[in-house]
MARBA-3410 file (N, C-alpha, C, O; in Angstrom, 1 decimal):
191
23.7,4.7,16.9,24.1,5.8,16.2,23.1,6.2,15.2,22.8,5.5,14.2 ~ 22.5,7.4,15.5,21.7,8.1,14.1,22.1,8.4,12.6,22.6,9.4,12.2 ~ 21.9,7.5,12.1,22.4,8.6,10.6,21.3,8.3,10.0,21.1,7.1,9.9 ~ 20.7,8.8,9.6,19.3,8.8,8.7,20.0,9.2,7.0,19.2,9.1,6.0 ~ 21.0,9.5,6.9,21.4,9.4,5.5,21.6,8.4,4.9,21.4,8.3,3.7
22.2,7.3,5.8,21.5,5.9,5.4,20.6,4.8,5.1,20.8,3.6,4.7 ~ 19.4,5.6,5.3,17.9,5.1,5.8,17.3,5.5,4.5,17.1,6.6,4.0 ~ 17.0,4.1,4.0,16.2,4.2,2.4,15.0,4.5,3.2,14.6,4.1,4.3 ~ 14.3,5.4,2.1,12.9,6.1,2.0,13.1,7.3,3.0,12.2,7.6,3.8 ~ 14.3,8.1,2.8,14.8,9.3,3.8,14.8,10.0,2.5,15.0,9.7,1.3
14.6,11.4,3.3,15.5,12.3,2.2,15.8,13.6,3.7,15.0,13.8,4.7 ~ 17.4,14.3,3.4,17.6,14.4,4.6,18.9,15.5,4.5,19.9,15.3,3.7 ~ 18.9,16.4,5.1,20.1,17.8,4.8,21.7,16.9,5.6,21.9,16.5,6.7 ~ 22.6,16.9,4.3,23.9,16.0,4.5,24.4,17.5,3.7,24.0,18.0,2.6 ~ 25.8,18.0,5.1,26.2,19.2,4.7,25.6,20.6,4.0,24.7,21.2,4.6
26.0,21.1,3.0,25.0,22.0,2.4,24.0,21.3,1.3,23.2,22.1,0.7 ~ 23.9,20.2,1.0,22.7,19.7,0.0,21.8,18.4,0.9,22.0,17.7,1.9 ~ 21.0,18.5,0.0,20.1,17.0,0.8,20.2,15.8,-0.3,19.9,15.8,-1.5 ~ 20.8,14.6,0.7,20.3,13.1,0.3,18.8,12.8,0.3,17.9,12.9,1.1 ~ 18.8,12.3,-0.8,17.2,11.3,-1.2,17.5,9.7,-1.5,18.3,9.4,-2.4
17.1,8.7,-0.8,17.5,7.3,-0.6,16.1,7.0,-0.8,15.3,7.2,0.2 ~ 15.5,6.3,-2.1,14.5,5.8,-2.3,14.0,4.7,-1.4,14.8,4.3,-0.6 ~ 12.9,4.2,-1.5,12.2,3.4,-0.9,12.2,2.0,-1.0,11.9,1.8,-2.1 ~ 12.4,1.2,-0.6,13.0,-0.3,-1.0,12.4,-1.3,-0.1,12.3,-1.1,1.1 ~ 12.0,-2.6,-0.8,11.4,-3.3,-0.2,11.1,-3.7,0.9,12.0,-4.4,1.2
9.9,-3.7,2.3,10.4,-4.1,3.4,10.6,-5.5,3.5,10.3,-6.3,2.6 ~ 11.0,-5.9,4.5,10.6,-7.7,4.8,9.9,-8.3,4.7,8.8,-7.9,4.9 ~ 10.1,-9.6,4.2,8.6,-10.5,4.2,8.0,-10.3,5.8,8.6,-9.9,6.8 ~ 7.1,-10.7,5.8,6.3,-10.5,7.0,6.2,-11.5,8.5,6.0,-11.4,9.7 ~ 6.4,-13.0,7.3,6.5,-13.7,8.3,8.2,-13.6,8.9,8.4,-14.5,9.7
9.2,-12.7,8.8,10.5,-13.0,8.9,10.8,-12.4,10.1,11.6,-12.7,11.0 ~ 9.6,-11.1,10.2,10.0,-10.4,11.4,9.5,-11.1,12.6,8.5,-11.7,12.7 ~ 10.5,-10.8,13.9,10.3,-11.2,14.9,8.9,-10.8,15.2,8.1,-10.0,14.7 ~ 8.7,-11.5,16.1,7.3,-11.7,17.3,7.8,-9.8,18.0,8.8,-9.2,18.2 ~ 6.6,-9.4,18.1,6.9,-8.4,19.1,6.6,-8.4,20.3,5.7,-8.9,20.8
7.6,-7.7,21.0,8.1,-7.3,22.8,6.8,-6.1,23.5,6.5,-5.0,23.1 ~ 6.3,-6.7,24.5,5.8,-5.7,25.1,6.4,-6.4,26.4,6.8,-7.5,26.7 ~ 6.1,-4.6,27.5,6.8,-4.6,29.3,5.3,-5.0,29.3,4.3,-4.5,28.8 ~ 5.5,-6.5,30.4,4.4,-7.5,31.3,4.3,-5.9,32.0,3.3,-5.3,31.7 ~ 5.1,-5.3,32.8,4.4,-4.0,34.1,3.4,-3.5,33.3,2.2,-3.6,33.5
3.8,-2.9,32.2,3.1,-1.8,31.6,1.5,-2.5,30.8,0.4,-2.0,30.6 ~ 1.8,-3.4,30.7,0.6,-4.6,30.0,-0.7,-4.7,31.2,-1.9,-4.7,31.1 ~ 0.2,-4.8,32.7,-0.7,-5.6,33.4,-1.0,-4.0,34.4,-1.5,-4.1,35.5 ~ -0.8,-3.1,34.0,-1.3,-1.7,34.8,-2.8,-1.4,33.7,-3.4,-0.5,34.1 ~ -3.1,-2.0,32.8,-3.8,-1.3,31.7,-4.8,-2.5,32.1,-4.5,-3.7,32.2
-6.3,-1.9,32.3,-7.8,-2.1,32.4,-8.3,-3.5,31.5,-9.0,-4.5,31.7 ~ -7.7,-3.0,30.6,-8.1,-4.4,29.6,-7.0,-4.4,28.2,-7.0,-4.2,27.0 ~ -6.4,-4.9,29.0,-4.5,-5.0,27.9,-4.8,-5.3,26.6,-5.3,-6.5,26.5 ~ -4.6,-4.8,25.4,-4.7,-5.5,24.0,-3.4,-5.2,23.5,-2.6,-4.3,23.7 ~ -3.5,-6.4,22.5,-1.9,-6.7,21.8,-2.4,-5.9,20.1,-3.6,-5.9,19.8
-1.8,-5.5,19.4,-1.7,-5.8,17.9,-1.1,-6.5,17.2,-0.5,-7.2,18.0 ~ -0.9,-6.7,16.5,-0.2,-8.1,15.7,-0.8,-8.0,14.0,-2.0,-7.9,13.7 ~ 0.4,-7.8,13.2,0.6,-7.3,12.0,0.0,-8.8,11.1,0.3,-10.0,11.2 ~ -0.7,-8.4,10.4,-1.4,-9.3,9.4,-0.9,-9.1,7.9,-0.3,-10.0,7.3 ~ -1.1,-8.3,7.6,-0.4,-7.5,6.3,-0.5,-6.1,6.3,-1.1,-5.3,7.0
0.4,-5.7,4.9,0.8,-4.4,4.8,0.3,-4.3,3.5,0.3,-5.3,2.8 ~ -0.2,-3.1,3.1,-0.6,-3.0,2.1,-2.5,-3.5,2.0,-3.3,-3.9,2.9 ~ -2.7,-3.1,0.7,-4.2,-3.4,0.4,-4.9,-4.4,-0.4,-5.3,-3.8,-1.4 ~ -5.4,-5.9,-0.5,-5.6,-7.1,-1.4,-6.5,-6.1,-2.4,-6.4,-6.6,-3.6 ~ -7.2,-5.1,-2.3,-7.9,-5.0,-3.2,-7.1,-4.0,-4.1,-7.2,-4.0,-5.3
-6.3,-3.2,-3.4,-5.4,-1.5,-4.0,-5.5,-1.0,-4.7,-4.4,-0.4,-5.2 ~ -7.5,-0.6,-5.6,-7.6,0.1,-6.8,-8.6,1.1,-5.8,-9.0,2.0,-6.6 ~ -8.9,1.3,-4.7,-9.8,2.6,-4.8,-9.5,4.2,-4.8,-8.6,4.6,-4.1 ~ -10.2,4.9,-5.3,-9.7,6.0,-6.4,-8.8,6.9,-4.7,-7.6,7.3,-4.6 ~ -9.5,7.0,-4.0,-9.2,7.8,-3.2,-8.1,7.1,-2.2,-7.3,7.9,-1.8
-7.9,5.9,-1.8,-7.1,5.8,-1.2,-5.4,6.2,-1.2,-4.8,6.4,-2.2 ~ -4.9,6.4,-0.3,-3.7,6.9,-0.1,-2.3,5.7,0.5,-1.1,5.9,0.4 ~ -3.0,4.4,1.2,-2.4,3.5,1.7,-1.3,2.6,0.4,-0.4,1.8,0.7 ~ -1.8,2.8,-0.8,-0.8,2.1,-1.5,0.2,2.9,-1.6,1.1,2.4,-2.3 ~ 0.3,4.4,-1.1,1.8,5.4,-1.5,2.4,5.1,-0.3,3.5,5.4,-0.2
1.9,4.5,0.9,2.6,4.2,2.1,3.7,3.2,1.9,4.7,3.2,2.6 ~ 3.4,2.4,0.8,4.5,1.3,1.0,5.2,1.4,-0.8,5.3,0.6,-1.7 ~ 5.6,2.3,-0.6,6.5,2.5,-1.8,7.6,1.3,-2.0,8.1,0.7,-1.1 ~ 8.0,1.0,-3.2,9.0,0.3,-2.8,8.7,-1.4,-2.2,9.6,-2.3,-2.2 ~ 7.8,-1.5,-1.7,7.4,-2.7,-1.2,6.5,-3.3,-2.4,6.1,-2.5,-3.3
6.0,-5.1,-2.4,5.2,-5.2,-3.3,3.4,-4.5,-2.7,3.1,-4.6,-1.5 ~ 2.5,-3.9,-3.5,1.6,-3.5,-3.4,0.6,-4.2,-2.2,-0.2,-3.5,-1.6 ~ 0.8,-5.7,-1.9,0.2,-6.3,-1.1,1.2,-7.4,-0.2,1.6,-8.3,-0.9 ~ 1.7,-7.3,1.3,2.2,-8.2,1.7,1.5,-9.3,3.1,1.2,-8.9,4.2 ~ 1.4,-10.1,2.8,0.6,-11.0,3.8,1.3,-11.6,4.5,2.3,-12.0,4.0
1.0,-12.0,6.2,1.8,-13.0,6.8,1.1,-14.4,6.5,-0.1,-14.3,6.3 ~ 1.5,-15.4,6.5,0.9,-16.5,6.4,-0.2,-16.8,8.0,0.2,-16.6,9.1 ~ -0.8,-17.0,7.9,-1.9,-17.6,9.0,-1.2,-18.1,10.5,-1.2,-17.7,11.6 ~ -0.7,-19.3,9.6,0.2,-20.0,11.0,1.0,-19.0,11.3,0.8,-18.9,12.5 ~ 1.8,-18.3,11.1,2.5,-17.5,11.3,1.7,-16.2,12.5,2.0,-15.9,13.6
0.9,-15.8,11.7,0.0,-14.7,12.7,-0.6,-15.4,14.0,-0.7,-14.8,15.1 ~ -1.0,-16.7,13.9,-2.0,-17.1,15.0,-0.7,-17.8,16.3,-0.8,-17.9,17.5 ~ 0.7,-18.2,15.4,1.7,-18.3,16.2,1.7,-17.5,17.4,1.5,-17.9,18.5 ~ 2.1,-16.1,16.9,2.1,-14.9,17.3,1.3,-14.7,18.2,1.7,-14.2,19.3 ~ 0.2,-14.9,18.0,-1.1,-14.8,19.2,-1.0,-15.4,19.8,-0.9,-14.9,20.9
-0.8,-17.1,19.7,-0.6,-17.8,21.0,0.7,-17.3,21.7,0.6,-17.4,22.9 ~ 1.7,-16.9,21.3,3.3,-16.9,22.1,2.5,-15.5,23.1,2.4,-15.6,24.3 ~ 2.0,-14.4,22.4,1.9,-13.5,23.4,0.6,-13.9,24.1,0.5,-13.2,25.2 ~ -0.5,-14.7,23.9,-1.3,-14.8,25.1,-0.5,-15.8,26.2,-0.9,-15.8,27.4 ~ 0.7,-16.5,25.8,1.0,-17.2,26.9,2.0,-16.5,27.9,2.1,-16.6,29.1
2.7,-15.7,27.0,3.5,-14.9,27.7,3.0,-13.4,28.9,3.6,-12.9,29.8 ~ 1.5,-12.9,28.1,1.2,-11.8,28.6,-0.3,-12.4,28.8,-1.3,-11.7,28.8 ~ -0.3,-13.5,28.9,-1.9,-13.6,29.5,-3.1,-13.1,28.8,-4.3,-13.5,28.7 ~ -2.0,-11.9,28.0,-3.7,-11.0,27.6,-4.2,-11.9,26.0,-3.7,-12.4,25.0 ~ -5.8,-11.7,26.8,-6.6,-12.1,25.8,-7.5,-11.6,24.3,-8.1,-12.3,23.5
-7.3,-10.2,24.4,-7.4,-9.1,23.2,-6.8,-9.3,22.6,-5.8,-9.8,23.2 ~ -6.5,-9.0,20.9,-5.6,-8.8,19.8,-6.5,-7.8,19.1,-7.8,-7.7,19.2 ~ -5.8,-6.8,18.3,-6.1,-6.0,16.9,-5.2,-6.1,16.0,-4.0,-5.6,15.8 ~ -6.2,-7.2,15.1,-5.3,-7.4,13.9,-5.4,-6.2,12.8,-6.4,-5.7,12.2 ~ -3.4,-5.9,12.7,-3.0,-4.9,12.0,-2.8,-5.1,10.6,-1.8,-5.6,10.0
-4.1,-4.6,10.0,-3.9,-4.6,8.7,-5.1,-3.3,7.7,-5.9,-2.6,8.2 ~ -4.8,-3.4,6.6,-5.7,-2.0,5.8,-7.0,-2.8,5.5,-8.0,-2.1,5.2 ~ -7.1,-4.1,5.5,-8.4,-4.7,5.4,-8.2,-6.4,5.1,-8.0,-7.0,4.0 ~ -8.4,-6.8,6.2,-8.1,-8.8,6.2,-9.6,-9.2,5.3,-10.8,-9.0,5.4 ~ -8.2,-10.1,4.1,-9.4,-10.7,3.5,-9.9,-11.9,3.7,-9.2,-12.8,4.2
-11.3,-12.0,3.1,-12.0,-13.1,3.4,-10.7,-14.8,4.1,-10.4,-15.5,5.0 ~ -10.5,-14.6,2.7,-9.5,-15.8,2.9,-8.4,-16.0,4.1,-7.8,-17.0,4.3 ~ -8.3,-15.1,4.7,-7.1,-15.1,5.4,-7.8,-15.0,6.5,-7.3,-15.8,7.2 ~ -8.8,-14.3,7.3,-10.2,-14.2,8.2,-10.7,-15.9,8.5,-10.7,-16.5,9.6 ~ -11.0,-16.3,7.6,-11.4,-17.9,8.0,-10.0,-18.5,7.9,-9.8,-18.5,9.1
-9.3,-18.8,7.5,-7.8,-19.6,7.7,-7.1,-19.0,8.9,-6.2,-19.8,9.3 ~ -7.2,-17.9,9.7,-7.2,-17.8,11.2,-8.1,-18.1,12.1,-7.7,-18.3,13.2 ~ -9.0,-18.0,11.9,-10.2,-18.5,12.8,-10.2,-19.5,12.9,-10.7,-19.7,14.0 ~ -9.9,-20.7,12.1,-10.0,-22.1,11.9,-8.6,-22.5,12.8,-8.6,-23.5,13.5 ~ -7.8,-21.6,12.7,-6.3,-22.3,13.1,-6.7,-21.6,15.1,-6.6,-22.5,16.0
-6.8,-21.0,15.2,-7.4,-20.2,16.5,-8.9,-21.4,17.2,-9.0,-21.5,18.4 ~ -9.7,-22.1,16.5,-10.4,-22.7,16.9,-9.6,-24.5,17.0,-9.7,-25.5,17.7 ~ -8.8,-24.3,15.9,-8.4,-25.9,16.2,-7.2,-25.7,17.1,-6.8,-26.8,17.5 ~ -6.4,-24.8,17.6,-5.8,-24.5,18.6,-6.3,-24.3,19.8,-5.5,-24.2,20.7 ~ -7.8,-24.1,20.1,-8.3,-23.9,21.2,-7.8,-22.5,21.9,-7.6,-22.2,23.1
-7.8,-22.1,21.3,-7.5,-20.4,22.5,-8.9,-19.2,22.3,-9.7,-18.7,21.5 ~ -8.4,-19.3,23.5,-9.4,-18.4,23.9,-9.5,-16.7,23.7,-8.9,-16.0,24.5 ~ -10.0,-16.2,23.0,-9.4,-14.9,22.7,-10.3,-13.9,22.1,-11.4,-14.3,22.2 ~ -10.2,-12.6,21.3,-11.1,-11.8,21.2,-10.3,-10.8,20.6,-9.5,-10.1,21.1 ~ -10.6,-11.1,19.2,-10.2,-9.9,18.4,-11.0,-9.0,17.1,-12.0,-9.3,16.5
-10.2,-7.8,17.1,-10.8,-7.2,15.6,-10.1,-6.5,14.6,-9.0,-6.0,14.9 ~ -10.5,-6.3,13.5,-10.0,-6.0,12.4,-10.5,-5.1,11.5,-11.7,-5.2,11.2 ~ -9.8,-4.3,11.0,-10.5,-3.7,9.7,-10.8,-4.5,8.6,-10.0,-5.4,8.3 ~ -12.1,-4.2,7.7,-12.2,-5.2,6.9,-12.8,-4.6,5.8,-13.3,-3.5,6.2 ~ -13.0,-4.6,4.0,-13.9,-3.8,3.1,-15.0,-4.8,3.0,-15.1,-5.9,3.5
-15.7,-4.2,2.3,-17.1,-5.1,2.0,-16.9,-6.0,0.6,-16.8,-5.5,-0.5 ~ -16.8,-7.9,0.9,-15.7,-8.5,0.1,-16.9,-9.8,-0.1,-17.4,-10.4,0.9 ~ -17.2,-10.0,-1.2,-18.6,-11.2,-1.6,-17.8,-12.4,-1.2,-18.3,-13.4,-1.7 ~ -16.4,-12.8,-0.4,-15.8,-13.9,0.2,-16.0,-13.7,1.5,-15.3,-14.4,2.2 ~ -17.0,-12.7,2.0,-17.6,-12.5,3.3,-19.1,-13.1,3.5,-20.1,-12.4,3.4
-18.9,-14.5,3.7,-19.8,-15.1,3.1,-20.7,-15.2,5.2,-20.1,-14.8,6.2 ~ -22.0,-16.0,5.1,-22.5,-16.5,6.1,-21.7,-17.1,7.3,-21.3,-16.6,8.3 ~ -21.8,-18.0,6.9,-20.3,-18.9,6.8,-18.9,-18.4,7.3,-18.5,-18.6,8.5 ~ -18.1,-17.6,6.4,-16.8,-17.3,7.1,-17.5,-16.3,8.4,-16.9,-16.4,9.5 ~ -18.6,-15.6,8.4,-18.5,-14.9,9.7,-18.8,-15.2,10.4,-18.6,-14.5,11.3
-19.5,-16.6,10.7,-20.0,-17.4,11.7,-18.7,-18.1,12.4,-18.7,-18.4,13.6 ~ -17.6,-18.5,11.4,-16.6,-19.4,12.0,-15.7,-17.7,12.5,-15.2,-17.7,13.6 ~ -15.7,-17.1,12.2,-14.8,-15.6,12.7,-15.4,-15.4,14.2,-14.8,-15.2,15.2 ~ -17.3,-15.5,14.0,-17.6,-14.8,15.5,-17.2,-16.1,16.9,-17.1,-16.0,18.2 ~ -17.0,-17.2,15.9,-16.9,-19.1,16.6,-15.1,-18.4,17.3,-14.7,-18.5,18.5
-14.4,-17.7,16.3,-13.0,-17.9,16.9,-12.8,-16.5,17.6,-11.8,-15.9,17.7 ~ -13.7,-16.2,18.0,-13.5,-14.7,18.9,-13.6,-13.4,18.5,-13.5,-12.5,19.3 ~ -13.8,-13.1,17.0,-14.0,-11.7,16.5,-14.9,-10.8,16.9,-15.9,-10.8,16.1 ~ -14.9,-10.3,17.6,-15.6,-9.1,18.5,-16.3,-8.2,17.6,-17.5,-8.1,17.8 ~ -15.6,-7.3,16.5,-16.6,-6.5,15.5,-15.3,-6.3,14.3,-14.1,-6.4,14.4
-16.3,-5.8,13.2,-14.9,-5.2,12.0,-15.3,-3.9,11.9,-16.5,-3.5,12.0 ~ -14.3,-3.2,11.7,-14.0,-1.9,12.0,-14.5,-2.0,9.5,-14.0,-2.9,8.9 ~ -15.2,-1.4,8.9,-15.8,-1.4,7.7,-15.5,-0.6,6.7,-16.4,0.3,6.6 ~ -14.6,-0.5,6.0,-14.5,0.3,4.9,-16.4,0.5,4.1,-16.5,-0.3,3.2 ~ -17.5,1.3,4.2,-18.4,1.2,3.5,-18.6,2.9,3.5,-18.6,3.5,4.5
-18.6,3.3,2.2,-18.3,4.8,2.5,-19.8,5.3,2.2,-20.4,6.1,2.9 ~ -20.6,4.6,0.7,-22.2,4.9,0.5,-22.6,3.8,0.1,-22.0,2.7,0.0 ~ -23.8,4.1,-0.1,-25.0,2.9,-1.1,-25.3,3.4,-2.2,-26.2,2.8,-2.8 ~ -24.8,4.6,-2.8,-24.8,4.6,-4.0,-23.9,4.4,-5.1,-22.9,5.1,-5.3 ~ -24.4,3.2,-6.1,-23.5,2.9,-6.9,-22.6,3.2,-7.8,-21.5,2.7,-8.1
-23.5,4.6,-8.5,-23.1,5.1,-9.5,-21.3,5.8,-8.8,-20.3,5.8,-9.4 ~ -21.6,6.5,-7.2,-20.2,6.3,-6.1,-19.5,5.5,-5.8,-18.4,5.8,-5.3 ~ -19.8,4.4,-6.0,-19.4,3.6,-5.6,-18.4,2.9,-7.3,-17.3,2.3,-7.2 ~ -18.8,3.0,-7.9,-18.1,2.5,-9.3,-16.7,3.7,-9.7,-15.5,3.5,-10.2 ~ -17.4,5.0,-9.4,-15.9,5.9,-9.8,-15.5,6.1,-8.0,-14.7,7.0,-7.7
-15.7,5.7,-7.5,-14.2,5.4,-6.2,-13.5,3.8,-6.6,-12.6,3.2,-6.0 ~ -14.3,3.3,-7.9,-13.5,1.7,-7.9,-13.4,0.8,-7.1,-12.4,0.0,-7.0 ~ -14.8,0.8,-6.0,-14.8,-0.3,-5.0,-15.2,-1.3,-5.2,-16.1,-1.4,-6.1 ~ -14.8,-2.4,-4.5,-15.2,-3.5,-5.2,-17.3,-4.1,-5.3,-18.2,-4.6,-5.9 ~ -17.0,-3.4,-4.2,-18.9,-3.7,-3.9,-20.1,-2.7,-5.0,-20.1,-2.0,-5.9
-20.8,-3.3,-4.0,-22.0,-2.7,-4.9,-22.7,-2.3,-3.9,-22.2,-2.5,-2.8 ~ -24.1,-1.4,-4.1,-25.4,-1.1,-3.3,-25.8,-2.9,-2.1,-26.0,-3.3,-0.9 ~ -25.8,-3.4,-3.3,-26.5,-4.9,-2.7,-25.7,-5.6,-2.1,-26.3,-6.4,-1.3 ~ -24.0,-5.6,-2.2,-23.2,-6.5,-1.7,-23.0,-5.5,-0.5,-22.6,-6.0,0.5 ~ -23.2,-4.3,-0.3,-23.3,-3.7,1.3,-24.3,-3.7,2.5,-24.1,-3.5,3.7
-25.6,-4.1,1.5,-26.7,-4.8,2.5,-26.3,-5.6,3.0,-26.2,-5.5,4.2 ~ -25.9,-7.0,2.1,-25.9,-8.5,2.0,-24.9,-8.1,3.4,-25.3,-8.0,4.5 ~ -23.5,-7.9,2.9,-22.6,-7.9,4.0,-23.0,-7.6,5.2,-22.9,-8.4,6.1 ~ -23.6,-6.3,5.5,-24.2,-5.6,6.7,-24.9,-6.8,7.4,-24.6,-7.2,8.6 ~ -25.8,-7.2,6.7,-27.1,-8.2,7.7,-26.5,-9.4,8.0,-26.6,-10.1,9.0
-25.6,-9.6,6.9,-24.8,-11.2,7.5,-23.9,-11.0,8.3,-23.8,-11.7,9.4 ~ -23.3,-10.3,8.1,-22.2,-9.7,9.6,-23.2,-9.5,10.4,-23.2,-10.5,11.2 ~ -24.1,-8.7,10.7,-25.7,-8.5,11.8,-25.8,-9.8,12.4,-25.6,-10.0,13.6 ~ -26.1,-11.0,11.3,-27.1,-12.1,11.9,-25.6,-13.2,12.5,-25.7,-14.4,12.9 ~ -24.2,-12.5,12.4,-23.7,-13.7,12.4,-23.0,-13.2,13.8,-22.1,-13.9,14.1
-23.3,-12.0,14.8,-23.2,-11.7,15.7,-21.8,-10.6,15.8,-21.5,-10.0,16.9
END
């Protein structure tokens, strides 16, 4: 049964006036079930990929222009799944659907949570091939991208808008001119 007058973060015409039902926390992340895909519809598609939710929200959530922190009203500003949790997830659907692609769903996986999957993904042994959105983060070290390209990370999709700083300070990003080189070449040399 539809009733959307029920549905916090609705607003919605009930008789001659409209209901407004604010916005209210979603679930922790790791609570929600594993998601369902049809095996037919998986194994008709050329090169099947799964997504798989990482977090909601933004670790960094000060830059001036962004709009992703009004997405989750009501929610805390940053929600993370725990690691084991997410890489669960990947193994249950590579065993169940074979497929060996993932896009991990999130507004930008940070450093910390990028190597504590990669590590859990390489000491689990699975074989696999994923990517992610990511910002330009000085915990994007040599190092974490070498063990990321070790556990299958194919490329990051890059929050890097300029190389100019004086832009780069009134959009409130975290980087700098130099921390977008650094990043660029070390992500470059780390494949």
């Amino acid at each position: 049964r539809w009733e959307p007058a029920r549905v916090t973060g609705v607003s919605c015409p009930v008789g001659t006036g409209i209901v407004h039902h604010p916005p209210k926390a979603g679930p922790a992340l790791d609570s929600i079930p594993f998601a369902e895909y049809d095996g037919q519809l998986l194994s008709r598609l050329a090169k099947p990929e799964i997504g798989i939710v990482q977090s909601r929200g933004c670790y960094w959530g000060r830059c001036e222009f962004c709009d992703y922190v009004e997405l989750y009203q009501g929610s805390p500003r940053f929600r993370v799944r725990t690691p084991e949790s997410f890489v669960d997830e990947m193994e249950y659907q590579l065993q169940r659907h074979d497929v060996h692609r993932f896009s991990v769903i999130t507004e930008a996986i940070a450093p910390v949570s990028a190597v504590k999957i990669s590590q859990l993904i390489l000491q689990r042994g699975l074989r696999v091939k994923w990517h992610s959105y990511a910002m330009v983060d000085r915990g994007f070290t040599p190092e974490v991208f070498r063990t990321m390209v070790s556990a299958g990370c194919e490329y990051l999709v890059v929050g890097l808008e300029t190389m100019t700083d004086r832009i780069l300070h009134l959009m409130k990003k975290a980087a700098t001119r130099e921390d977008n080189i650094r990043f660029s070449l070390d992500a470059k040399a780390a494949g």
